[in-house]
C-alpha positions in Angstrom: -6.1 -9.6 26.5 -9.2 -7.8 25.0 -11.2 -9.1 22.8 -11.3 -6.6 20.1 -12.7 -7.6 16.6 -12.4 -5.8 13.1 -15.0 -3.6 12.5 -17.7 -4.0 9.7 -16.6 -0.8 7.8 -13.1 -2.0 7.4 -12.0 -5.1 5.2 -8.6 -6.9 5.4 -7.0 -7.4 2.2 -4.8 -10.7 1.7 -2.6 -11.8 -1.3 -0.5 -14.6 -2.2 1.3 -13.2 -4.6 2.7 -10.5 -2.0 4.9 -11.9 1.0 2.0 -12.6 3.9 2.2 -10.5 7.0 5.2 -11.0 9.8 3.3 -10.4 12.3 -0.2 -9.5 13.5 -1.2 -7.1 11.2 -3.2 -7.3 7.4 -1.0 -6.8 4.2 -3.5 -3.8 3.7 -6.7 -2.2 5.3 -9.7 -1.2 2.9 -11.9 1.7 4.6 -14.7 3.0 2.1 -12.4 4.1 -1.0 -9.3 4.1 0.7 -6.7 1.7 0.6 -4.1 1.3 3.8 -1.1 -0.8 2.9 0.9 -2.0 5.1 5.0 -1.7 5.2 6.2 -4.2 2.1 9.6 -5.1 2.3 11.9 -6.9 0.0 10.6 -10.7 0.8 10.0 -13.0 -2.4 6.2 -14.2 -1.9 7.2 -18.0 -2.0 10.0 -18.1 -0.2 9.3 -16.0 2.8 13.1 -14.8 2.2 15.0 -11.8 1.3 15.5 -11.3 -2.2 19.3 -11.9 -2.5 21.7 -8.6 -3.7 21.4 -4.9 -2.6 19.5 -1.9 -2.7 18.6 -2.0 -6.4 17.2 -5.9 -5.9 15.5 -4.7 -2.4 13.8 -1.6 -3.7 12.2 -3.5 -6.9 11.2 -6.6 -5.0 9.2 -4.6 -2.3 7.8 -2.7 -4.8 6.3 -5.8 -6.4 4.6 -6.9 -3.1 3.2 -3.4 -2.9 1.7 -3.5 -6.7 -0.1 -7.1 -5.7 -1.1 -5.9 -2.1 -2.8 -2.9 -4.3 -4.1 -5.3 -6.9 -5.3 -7.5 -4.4 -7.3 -4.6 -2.9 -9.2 -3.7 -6.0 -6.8 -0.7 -6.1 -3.5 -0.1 -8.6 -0.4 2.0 -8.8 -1.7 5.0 -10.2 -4.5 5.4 -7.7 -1.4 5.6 -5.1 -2.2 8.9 -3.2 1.0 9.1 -0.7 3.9 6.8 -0.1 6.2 6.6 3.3 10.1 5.2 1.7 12.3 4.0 5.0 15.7 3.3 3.8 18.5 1.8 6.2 21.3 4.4 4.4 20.3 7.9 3.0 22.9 7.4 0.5 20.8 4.9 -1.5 18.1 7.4 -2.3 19.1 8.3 -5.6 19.5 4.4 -6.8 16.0 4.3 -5.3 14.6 7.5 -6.0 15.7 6.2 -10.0 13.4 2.7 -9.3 10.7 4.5 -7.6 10.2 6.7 -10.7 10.8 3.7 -13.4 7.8 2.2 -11.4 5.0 5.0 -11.1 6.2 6.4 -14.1 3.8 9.6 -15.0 2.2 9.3 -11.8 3.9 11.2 -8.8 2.4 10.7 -5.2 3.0 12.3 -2.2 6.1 10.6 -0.7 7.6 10.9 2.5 11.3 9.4 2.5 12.9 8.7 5.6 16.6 7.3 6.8 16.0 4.2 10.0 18.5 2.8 12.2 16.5 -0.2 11.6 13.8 -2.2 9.8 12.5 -5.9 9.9 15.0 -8.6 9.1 17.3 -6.1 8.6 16.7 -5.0 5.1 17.9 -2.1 3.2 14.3 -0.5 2.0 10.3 -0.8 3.4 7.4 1.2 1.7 4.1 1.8 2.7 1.3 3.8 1.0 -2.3 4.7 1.0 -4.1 4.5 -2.4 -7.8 4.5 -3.9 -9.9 1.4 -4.6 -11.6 1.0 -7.9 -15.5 1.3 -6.4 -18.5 1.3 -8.3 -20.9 4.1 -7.5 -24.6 4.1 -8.5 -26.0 7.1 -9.7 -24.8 10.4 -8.0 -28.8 11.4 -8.1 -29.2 10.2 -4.6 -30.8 13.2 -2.7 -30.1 13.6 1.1 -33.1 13.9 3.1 -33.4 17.5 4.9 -30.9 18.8 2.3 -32.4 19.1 -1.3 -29.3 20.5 -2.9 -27.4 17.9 -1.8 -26.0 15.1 -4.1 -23.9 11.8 -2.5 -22.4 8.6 -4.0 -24.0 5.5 -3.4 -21.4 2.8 -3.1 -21.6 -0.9 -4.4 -19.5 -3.1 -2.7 
């Protein structure tokens, strides 16, 4: 087994108040602005159990655990840039596809939306997305040396 460790540029976001990881991965990557969250699937946070009912129950519940995995991260749902929706039945993307918009509301990321023959534990809906964090930038008068027109961001962690 390698030893490989995480590297300095990237930060591991954990939350309570999303269900924590299954397995040997982070609930969501930060890299510079970006936000990488993992799959969040219908689990309630204190339980460690799937939310009881269907699709309608499933879809809002993992949707939760996404907005406090974003939260967490310094990050929120209209800073969402693309989504990746894996549903167990095709036929339950319009109930979804109804939830999905009650949640971003205004906001419309890119979204991928896919049918599986199977995801963890057997639910009926997983979704994963990358979003922006909420950095703070110093002043965007920082000059490159060798490149006098050149303006970058300075970012405050």
């Amino acid at each position: 087994m390698s030893a490989v460790t995480t590297h300095s540029s990237l930060r591991p976001v954990t939350t309570e108040n999303a269900p924590a990881a299954i397995g040997p991965y982070s609930q969501a990557i930060k890299a510079g602005d970006l936000v990488f969250v993992s799959g969040c699937i219908p689990l309630v946070p204190s339980t460690m159990q799937i939310i009881a009912g269907g699709i309608v129950e499933q879809t809002t519940q993992a949707l939760a655990n996404l907005k406090a995995v974003l939260e967490a991260s310094g990050s929120d749902v209209g800073r969402v840039v693309k989504t990746t929706v894996f549903l167990k039945n095709m036929n339950d993307f319009a109930a979804v596809n109804e939830i999905y918009a009650g949640f971003f509301g205004d906001h419309k990321p890119a979204r991928s939306a896919v049918e599986v023959a199977r995801l963890p534990k057997d639910v009926l809906f997983e979704i994963e997305c990358i979003a922006r964090s909420q950095l703070k930038y110093r002043s965007a008068e920082h000059r490159v040396p060798d490149k006098p027109n050149s303006v970058s961001w300075r970012h405050l962690e």
